[in-house]
C-alpha positions as YAML, in Angstrom:
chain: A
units: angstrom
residues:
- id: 1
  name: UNK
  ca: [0.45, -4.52, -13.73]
- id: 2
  name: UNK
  ca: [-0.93, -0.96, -14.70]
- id: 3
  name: UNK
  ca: [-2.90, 0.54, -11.71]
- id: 4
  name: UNK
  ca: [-5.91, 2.38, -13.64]
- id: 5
  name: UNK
  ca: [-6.64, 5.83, -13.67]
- id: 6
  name: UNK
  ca: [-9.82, 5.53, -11.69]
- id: 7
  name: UNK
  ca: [-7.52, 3.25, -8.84]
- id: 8
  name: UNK
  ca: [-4.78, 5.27, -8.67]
- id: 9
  name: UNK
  ca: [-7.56, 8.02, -7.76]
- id: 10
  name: UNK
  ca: [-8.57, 6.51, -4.93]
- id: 11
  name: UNK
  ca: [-5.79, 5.14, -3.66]
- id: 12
  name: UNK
  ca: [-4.56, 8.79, -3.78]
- id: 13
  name: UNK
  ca: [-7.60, 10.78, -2.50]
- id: 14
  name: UNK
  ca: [-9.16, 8.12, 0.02]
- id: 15
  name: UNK
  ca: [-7.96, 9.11, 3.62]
- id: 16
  name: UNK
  ca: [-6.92, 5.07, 4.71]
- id: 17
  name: UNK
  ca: [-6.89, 2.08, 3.51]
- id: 18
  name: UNK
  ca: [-6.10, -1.48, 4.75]
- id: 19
  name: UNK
  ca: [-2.51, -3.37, 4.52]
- id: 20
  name: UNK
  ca: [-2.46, -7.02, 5.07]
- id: 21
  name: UNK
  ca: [0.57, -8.75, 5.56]
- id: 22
  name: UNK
  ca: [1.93, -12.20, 6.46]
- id: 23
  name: UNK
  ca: [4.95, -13.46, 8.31]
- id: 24
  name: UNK
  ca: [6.82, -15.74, 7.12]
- id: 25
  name: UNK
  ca: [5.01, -18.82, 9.50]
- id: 26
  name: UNK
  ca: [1.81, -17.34, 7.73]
- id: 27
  name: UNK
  ca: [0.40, -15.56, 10.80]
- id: 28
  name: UNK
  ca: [-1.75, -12.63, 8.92]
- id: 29
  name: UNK
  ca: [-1.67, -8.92, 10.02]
- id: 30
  name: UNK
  ca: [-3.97, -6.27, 8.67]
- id: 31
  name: UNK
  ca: [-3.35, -2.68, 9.50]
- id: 32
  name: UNK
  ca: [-4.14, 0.95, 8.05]
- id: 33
  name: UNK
  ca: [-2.21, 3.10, 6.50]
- id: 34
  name: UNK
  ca: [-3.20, 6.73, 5.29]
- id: 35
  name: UNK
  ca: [0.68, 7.94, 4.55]
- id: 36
  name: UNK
  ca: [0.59, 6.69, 0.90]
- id: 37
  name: UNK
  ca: [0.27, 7.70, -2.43]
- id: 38
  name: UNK
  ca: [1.08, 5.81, -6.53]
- id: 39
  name: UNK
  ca: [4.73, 6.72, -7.93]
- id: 40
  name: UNK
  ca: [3.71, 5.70, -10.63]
- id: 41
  name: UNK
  ca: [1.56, 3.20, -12.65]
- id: 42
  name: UNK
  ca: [2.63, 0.02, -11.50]
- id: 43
  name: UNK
  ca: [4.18, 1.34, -8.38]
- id: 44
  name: UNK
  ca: [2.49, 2.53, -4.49]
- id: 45
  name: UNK
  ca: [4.40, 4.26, -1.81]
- id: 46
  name: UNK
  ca: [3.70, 3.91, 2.07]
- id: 47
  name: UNK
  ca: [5.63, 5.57, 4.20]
- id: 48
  name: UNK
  ca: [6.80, 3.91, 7.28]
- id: 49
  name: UNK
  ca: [6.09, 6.02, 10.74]
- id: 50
  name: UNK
  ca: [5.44, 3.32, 13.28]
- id: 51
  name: UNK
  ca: [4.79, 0.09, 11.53]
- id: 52
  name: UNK
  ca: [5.86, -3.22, 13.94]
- id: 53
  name: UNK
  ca: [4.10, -5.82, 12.81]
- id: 54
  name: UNK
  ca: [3.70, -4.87, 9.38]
- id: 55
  name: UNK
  ca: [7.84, -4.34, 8.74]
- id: 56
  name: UNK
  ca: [8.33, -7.50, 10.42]
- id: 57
  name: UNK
  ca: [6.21, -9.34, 8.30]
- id: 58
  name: UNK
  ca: [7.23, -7.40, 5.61]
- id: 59
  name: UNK
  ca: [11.06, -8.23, 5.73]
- id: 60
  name: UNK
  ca: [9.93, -11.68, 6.28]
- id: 61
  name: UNK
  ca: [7.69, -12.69, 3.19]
- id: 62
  name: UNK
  ca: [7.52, -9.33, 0.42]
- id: 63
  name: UNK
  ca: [4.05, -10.76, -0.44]
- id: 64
  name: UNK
  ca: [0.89, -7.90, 0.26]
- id: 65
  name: UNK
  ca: [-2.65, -7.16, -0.31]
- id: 66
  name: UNK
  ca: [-4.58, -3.62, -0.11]
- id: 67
  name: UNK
  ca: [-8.32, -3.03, 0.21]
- id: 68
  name: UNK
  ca: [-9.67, 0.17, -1.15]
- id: 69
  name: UNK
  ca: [-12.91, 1.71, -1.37]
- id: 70
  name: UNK
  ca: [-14.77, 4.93, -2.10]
- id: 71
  name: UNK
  ca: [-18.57, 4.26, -1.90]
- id: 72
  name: UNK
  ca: [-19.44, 1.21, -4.23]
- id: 73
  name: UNK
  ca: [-16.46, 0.71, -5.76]
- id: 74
  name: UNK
  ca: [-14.21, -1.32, -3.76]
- id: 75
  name: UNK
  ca: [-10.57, -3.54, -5.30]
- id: 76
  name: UNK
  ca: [-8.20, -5.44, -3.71]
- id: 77
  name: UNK
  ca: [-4.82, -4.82, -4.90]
- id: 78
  name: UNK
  ca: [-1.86, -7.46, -4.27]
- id: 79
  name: UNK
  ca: [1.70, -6.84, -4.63]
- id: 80
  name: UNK
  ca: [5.58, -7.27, -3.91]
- id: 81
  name: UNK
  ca: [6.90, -5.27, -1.61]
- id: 82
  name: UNK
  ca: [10.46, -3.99, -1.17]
- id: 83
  name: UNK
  ca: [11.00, -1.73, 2.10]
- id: 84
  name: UNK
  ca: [13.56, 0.92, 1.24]
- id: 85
  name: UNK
  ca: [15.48, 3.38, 3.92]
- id: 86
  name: UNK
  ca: [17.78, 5.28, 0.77]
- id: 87
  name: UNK
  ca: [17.37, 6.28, -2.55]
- id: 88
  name: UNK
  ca: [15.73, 9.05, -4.39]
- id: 89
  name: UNK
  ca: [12.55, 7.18, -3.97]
- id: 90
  name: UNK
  ca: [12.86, 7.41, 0.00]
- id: 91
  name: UNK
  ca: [13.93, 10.59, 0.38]
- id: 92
  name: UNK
  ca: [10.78, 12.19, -1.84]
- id: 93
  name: UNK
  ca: [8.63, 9.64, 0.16]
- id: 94
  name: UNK
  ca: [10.24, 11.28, 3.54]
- id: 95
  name: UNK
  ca: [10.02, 14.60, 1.84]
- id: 96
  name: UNK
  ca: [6.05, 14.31, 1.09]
- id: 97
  name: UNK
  ca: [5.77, 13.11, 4.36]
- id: 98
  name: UNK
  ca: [7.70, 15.80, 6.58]
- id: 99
  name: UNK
  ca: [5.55, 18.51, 4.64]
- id: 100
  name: UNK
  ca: [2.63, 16.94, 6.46]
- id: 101
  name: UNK
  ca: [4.50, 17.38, 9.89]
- id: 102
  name: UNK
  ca: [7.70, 17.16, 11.69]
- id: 103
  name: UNK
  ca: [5.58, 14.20, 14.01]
- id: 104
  name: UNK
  ca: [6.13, 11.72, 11.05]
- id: 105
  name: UNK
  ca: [9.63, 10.07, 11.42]
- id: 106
  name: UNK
  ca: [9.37, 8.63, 8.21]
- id: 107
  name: UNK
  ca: [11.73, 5.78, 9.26]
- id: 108
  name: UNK
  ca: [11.25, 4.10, 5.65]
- id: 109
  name: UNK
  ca: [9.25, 3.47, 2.88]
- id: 110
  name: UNK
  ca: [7.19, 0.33, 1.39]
- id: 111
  name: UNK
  ca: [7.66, 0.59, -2.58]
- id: 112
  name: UNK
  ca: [4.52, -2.21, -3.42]
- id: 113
  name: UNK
  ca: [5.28, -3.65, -6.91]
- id: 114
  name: UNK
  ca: [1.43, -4.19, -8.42]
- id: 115
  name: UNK
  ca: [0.93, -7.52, -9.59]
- id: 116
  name: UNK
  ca: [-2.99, -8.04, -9.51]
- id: 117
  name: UNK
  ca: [-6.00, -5.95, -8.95]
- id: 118
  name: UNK
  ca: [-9.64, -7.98, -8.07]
- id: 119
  name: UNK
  ca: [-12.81, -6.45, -7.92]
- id: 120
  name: UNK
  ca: [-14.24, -6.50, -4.38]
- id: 121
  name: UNK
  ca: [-18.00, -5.50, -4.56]
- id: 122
  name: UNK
  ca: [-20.34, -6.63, -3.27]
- id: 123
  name: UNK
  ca: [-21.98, -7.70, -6.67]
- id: 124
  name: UNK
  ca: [-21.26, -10.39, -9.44]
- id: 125
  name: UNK
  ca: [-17.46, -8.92, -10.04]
- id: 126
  name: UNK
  ca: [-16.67, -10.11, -6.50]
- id: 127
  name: UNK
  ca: [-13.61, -11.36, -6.87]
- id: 128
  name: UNK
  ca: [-12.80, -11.38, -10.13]
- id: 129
  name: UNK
  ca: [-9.59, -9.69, -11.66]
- id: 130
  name: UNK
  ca: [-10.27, -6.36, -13.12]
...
């Protein structure tokens, strides 16, 4: 699916946003994650510094969700999710994040494949795909 201009904004700008996750029992994990940014339209990036939980769910059941806001506008963005430690798309991901400090190991990266984006106001949209 084709992450909107106005989504890809915020998901670029907005300091953090939440990751939820799932083993593959079902036992939920929600975390957030501020080292991330769109490749492209259909395509987000987090970078892996310390993630536990989340890569163990993660390598268990592909299957995410992200919440995003910026004031009143607020989506929920769900995905596949293929966690990557090669590639020209890790090593830019590692590069972007070593240029924000040598603290980041940048151990991997999560490419999230979008496949549906909800509305998640607080209003009549609630819920409904965009």
């Amino acid at each position: 699916m084709k992450i909107p201009a106005n989504i890809r904004d915020i998901i670029d700008k907005e300091r953090m946003h939440q990751l939820a996750t799932a083993s593959k029992d079902g036992e939920p994990n929600c975390s957030y994650v501020g080292a991330k940014y769109t490749l492209d339209d259909e395509t987000i990036i987090i970078v892996d510094n310390f993630m536990k939980k989340t890569l163990k769910n993660i390598l268990e059941n592909p299957r995410v969700a992200i919440a995003i806001i910026r004031e009143k506008e607020a989506y929920q963005i769900k995905g596949t999710c293929e966690y990557i430690t090669k590639g020209p798309i890790y090593e830019e991901a590692r590069k972007w994040m070593k240029a924000k400090g040598d603290r980041y190991p940048a151990k991997g990266a999560l490419l999230i494949k979008v496949t549906d984006i909800f509305y998640s106001t607080s209003d009549e949209k609630a819920g409904l795909p965009i």
